[in-house]
C-alpha positions in Angstrom: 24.3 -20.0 -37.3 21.0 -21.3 -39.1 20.2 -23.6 -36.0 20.5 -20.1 -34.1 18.2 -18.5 -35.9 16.0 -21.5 -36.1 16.1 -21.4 -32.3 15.3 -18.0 -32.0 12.4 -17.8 -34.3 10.8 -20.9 -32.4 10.9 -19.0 -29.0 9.7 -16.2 -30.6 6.7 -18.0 -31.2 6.1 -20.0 -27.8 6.4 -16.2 -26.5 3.6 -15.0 -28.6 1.8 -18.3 -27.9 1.9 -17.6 -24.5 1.0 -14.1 -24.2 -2.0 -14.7 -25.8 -2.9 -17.4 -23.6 -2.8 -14.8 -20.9 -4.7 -12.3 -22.2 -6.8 -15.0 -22.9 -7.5 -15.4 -19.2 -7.5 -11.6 -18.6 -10.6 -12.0 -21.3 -12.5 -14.5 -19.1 -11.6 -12.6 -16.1 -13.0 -9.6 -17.4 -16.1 -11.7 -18.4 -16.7 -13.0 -15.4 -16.5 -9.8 -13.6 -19.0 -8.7 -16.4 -21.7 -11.5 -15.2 -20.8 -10.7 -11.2 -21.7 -7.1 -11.8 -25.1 -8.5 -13.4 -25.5 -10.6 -10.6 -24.4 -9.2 -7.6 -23.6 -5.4 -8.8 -19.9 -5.6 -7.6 -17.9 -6.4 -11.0 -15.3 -3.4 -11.1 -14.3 -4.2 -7.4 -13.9 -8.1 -8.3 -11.8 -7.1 -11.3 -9.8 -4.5 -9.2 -9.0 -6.7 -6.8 -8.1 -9.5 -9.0 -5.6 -7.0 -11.0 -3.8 -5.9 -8.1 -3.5 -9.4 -6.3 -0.1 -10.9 -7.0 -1.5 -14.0 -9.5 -3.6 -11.0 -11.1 -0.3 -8.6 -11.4 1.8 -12.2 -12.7 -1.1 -12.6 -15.4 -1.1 -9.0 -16.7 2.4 -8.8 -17.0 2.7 -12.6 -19.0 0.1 -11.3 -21.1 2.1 -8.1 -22.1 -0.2 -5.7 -20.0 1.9 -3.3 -17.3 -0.5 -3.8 -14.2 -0.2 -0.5 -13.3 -3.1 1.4 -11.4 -4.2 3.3 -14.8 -5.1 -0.5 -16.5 -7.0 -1.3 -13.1 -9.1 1.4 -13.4 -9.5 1.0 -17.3 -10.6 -2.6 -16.1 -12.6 -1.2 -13.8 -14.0 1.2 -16.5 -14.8 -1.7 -19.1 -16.6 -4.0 -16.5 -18.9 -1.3 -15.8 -20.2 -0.4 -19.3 -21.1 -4.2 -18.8 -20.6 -4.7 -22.2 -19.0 -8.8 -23.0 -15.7 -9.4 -24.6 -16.8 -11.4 -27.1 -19.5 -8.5 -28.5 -16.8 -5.6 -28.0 -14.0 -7.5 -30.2 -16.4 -8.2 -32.5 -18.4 -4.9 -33.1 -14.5 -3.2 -32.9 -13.7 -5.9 -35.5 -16.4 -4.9 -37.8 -16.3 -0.9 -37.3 -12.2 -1.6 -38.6 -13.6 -3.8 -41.7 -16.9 -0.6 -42.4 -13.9 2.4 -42.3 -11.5 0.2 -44.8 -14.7 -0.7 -47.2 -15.2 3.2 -46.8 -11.3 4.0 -47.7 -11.5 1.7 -50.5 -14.6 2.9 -52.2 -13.1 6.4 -51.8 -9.5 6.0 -53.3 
């Protein structure tokens, strides 16, 4: 029974090792429609068209994402504020740390 659970617990992890390697990719995918929009002013169409091809769909769907129309245009959406990855995980990141400093000092 132990090895069981043993088993189980491992996979568990590999699986959540390997969805975050895909949204991973769907992070450098978004960045690189980011930099094509800078370039060549057509990122939301790269990224639509890379989330509804079929390796696009298969990446979404590893990396726990439904690729369903409403995430293609929420791709879509984030590609054009043109903001990176990187600085909107971060500046969401620190806004979560500011309002549980503020909670704290509150209570």
């Amino acid at each position: 029974m132990r090895d069981f659970v043993d088993g189980t617990a491992f996979n568990n992890e590999q699986g959540n090792r390997a969805r975050k390697l895909f949204a991973a990719v769907v992070l450098a995918a978004l960045d690189d429609a980011i930099a094509d929009d800078k370039k060549y002013g057509n990122g939301p169409e790269q990224i639509a068209r890379w989330a509804r091809s079929r390796d696009g769909r298969e990446v979404l769907s590893c990396a726990g994402i439904d690729p369903n129309e409403r995430v293609v245009s929420g791709l879509m959406d984030f590609v054009g504020k043109g903001v990176r990855t990187s600085v909107a995980l971060s500046r969401e990141e620190s806004e979560r740390r500011n309002a549980a400093e503020q909670e704290a000092r509150a209570a």
